[in-house]
C-alpha positions as CSV (number, residue, x, y, z in Angstrom):
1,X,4.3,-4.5,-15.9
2,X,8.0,-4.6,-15.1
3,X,7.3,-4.3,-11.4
4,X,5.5,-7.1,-11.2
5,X,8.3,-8.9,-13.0
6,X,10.7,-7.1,-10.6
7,X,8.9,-9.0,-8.0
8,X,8.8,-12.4,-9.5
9,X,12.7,-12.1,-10.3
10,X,12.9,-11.4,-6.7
11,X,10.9,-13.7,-5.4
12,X,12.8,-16.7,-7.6
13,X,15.7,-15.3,-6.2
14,X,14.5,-15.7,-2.8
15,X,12.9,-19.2,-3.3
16,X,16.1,-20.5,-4.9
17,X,18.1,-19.5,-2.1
18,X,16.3,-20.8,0.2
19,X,15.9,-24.0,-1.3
20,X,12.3,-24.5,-1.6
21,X,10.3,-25.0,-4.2
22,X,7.1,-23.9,-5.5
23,X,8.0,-20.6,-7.0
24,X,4.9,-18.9,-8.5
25,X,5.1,-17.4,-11.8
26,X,6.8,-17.6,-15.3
27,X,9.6,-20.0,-15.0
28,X,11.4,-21.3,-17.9
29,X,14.2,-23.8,-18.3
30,X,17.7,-23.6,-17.4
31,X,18.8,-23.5,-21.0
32,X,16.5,-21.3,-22.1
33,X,17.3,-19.0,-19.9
34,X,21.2,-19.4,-20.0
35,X,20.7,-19.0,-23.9
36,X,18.5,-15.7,-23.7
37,X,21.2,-14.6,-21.6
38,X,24.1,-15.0,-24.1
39,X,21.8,-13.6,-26.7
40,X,21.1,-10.6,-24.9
41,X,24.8,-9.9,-23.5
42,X,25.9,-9.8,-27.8
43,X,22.7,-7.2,-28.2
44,X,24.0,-5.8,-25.5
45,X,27.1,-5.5,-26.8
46,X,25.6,-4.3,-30.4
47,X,24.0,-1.2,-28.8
48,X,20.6,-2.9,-28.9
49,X,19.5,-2.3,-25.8
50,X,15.6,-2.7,-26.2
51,X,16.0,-6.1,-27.8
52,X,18.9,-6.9,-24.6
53,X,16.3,-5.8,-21.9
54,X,13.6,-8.0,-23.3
55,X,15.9,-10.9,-23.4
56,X,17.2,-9.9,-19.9
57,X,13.5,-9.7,-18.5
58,X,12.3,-13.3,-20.3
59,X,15.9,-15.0,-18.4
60,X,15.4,-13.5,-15.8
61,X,12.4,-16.3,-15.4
62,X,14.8,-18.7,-14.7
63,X,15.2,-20.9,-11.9
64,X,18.7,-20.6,-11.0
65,X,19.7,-17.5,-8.2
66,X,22.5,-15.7,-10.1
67,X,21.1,-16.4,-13.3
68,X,18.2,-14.5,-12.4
69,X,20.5,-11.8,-10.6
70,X,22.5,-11.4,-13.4
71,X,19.9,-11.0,-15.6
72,X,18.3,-8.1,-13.5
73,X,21.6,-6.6,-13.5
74,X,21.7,-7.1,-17.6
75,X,17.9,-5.5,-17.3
76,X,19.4,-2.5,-14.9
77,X,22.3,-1.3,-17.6
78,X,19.8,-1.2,-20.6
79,X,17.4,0.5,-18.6
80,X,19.9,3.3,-18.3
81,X,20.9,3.3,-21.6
82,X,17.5,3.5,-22.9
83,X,17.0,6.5,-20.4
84,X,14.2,4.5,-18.5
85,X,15.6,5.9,-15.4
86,X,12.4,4.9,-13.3
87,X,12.6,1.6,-14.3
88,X,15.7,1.2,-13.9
89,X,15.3,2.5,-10.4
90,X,12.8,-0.2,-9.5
91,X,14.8,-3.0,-10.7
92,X,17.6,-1.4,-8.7
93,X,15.8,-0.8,-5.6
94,X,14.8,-4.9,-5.6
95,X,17.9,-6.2,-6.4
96,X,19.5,-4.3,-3.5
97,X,16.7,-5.8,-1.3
98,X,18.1,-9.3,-2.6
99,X,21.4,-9.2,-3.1
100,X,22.5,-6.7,-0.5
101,X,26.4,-5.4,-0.2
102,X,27.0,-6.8,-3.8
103,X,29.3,-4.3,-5.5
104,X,27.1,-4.6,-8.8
105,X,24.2,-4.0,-7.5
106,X,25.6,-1.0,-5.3
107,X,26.9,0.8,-8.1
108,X,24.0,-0.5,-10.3
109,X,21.6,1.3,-7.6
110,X,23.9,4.7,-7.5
111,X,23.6,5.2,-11.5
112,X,20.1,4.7,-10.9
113,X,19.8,7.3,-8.1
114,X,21.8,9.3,-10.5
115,X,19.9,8.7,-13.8
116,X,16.7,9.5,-11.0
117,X,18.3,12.8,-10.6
118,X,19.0,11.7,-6.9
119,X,22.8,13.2,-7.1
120,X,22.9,13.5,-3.5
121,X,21.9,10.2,-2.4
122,X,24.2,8.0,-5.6
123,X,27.5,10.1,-4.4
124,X,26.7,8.8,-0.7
125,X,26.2,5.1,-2.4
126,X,29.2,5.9,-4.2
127,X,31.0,6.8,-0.7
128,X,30.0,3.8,0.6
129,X,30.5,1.4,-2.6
130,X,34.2,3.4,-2.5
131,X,35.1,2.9,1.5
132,X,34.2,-1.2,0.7
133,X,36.1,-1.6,-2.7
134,X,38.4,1.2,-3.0
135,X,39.4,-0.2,-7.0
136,X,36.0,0.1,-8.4
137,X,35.7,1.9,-11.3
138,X,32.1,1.9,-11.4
139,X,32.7,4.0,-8.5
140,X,35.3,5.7,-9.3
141,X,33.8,7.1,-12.2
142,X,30.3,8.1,-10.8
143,X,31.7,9.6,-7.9
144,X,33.9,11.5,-10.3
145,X,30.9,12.9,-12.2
146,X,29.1,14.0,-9.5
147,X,32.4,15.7,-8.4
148,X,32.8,17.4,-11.8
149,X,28.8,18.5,-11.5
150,X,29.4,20.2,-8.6
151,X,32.5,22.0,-10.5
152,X,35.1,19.9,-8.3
153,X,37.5,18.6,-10.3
């Protein structure tokens, strides 16, 4: 279910970036969207992170590329919260395909890989995300729990 939606997102991204039209799949309006978004940023907010990944997933049908990105991203951070690691993961691993060296979506993909139980492979993200944008706390911070796993404080 959600990877189909993974795709679609992904593909909306891709057809709005490249400026075509003709995007196949559950689109709905601008405001809508933009509205679901704000919506599910507050439940977000209010710890209700079920409710804030469905309205994540239903904006991220919009028609506009970083509405949809952002959405995913929304979708990514409740996925972890919720402790739906694998789909989390997936979402990740798209994103990444779409939005490349975005420092969101880096560190989004390393707490994946971490929440994956892939500690190896989110500190080297983590590296990477780090040598790039040496202030990001994201960063910081999971490169500093996987330190403090492997009893390197």
């Amino acid at each position: 279910m959600f990877g189909r939606r993974l795709r679609l997102s992904c593909a909306v991204a891709l057809v709005v970036a490249a400026g075509t039209l003709g995007a196949q799949g559950r689109l709905i309006s601008l405001d809508d969207a933009r509205g679901l978004r704000v919506k599910a940023d507050k439940m977000y907010a209010d710890a209700k992170y079920r409710e804030a990944f469905q309205a994540y997933d239903r904006a991220s049908g919009a028609d506009d590329r970083e509405l949809v990105a952002s959405s995913i991203k929304g979708m990514i951070r409740s996925a972890l919260r919720l402790s739906s690691f694998d789909i989390a993961m997936r979402e990740a691993e798209g994103l990444k395909e779409a939005m490349g060296n975005d420092l969101e979506t880096q560190t989004l993909y390393a707490d994946s890989l971490w929440g994956n139980g892939f500690f190896d492979e989110a500190e080297a993200t983590y590296t990477t995300v780090l040598k790039e944008h040496p202030d990001s706390p994201r960063a910081h911070f999971g490169m500093a729990r996987s330190l403090v796993t492997r009893g390197r404080t």
